[in-house]
Structure formats: C-alpha cells, structure tokens
C-alpha positions in Angstrom: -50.9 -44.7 64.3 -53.8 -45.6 61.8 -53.8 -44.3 58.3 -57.1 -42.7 57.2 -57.1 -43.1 53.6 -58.8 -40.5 51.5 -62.3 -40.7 51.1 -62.0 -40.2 47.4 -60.0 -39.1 44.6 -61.0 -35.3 45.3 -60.2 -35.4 48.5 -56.5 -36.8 48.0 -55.9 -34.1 45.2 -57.4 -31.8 47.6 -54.3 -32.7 50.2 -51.7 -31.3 47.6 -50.2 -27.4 46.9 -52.1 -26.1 43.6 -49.7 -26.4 40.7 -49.6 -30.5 41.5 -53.2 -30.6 42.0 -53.9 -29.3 38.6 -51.1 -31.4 37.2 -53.3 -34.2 39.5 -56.3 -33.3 37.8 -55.4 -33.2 34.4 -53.8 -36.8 34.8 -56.9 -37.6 36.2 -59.3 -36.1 32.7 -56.6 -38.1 30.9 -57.0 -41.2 32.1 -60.8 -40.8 32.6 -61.3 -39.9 28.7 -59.0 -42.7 27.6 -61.0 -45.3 29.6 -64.9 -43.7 30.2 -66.2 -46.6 31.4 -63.3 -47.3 34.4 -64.6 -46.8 37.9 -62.4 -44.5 39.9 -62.1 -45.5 43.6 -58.9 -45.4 46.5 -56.9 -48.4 46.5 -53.3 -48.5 48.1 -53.9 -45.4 49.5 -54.1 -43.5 45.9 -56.3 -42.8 42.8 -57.3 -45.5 41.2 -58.9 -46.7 38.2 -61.2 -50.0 37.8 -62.0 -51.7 34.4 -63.0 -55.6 35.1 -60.2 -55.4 37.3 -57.4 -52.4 38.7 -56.5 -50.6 35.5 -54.2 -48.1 36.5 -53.5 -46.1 39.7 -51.5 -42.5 40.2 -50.2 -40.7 43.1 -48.2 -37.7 43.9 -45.1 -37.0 45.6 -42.7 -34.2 46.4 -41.0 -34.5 43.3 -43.1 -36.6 40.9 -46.0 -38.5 40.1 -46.2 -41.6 40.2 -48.4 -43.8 37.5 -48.9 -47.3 38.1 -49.8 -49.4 35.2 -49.2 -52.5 36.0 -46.0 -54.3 34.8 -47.6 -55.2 31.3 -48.6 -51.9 30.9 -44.5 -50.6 31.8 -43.5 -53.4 29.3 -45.5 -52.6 26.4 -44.5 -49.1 26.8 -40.4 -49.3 27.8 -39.3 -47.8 24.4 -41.3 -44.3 25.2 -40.7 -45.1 29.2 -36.5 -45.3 28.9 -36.4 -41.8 30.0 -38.0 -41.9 33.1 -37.4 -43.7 36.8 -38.8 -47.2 36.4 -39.9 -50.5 37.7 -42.1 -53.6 37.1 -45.0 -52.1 37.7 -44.6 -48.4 38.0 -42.9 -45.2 36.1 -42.5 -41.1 37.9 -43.0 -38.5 35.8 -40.9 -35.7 37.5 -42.4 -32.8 38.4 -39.9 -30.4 37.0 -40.4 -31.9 33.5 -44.0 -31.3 31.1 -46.2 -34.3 32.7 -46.5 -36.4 28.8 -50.2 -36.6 29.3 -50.6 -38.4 25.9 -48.2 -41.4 27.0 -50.2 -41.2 30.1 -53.1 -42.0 27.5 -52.2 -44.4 25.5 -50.8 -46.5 28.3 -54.5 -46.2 29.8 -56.0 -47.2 26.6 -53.7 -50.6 26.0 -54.9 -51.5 30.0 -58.0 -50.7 29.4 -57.8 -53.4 26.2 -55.8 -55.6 27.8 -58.8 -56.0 30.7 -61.9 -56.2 28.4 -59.6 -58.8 26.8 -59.1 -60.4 29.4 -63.0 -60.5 30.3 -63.8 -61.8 27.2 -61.8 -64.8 27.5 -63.3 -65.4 30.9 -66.4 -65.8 29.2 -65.8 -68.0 27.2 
C-alpha cells in the first residue's frame, strides 16, 4: 500500500478531531512567528519548517504531539525538556497536559539561529 502524504500543512491538520487541530494550529502560529522567514512544507510525512535547511518539524498523535527539533535543539533545551518523553532528536508534549507554546518558541528561535549561523559560516 502507498502512502499519500498530505498535500500540505492544512491539509494534515485538516485529518485530525477539532480540539488537536487547534492545538495543531496554534503550534503552528508559534513556530511561524518565532521564525517568519521559515518555509513551511511536508517532509517525513508531517509539518515542517525550512530555514537554510529543516528547522523544526511537528506532528500529532493519539496522545501527544510530537515536536522535532533536531537533537541540538533537544540538547540546548534538556533542563526545561526533563519533564517530558524524550529522544535525540525529538520531545511529545502530551495531550492531556497545557501544550508550553512558549518552550515551543524559544526552541524555534535557537534553530532558527543556529541555521542562519550556520549559513553564515558557509559563506565565508
């Protein structure tokens, strides 16, 4: 069986019952307003954020949301992350707890520096 990936980020919130799509689309303002020049697009099959490169990516599930940094983006952040479900690269925010959009931001905001960093040494 092929998997049709959605056509965009709309259309993947779109597949979810209303209290995570508004959960969905208020991770979604968060990240966009931390990093306004990042490019959403699909990429591994969930919402995804481009800034010179993958910035950050998020997804739901049945019982949380997933947010995918990257790992520098968990390791900068594993003093504030301690109390969630972790890994190298990823965090879930459970559903059943308040989302903590503003960790959600300033995670975006240190990626989105640690990218045009990044750039700028490129081109050099």
């Amino acid at each position: 069986m092929e998997i049709i990936p959605p056509a965009g980020i709309d259309a993947y919130i779109a597949g979810f019952p209303e209290p995570v799509q508004a959960i969905m689309q208020e991770v979604r303002r968060v990240i966009r307003e931390a990093a306004p020049d990042a490019e959403e697009a699909i990429s591994y099959q969930m919402p995804t954020f481009r800034l010179h490169g993958n910035l950050v990516h998020f997804a739901a599930y049945e019982r949380h949301i997933g947010f995918y940094p990257a790992p520098s983006g968990i390791a900068a952040f594993q003093h504030k992350l301690s109390g969630y479900k972790n890994a190298k690269g990823s965090v879930q925010f459970p559903l059943n707890q308040p989302i903590p959009y503003d960790l959600i931001a300033e995670i975006t905001r240190f990626r989105a520096e640690e990218n045009l960093a990044k750039k700028a040494a490129r081109s050099k």
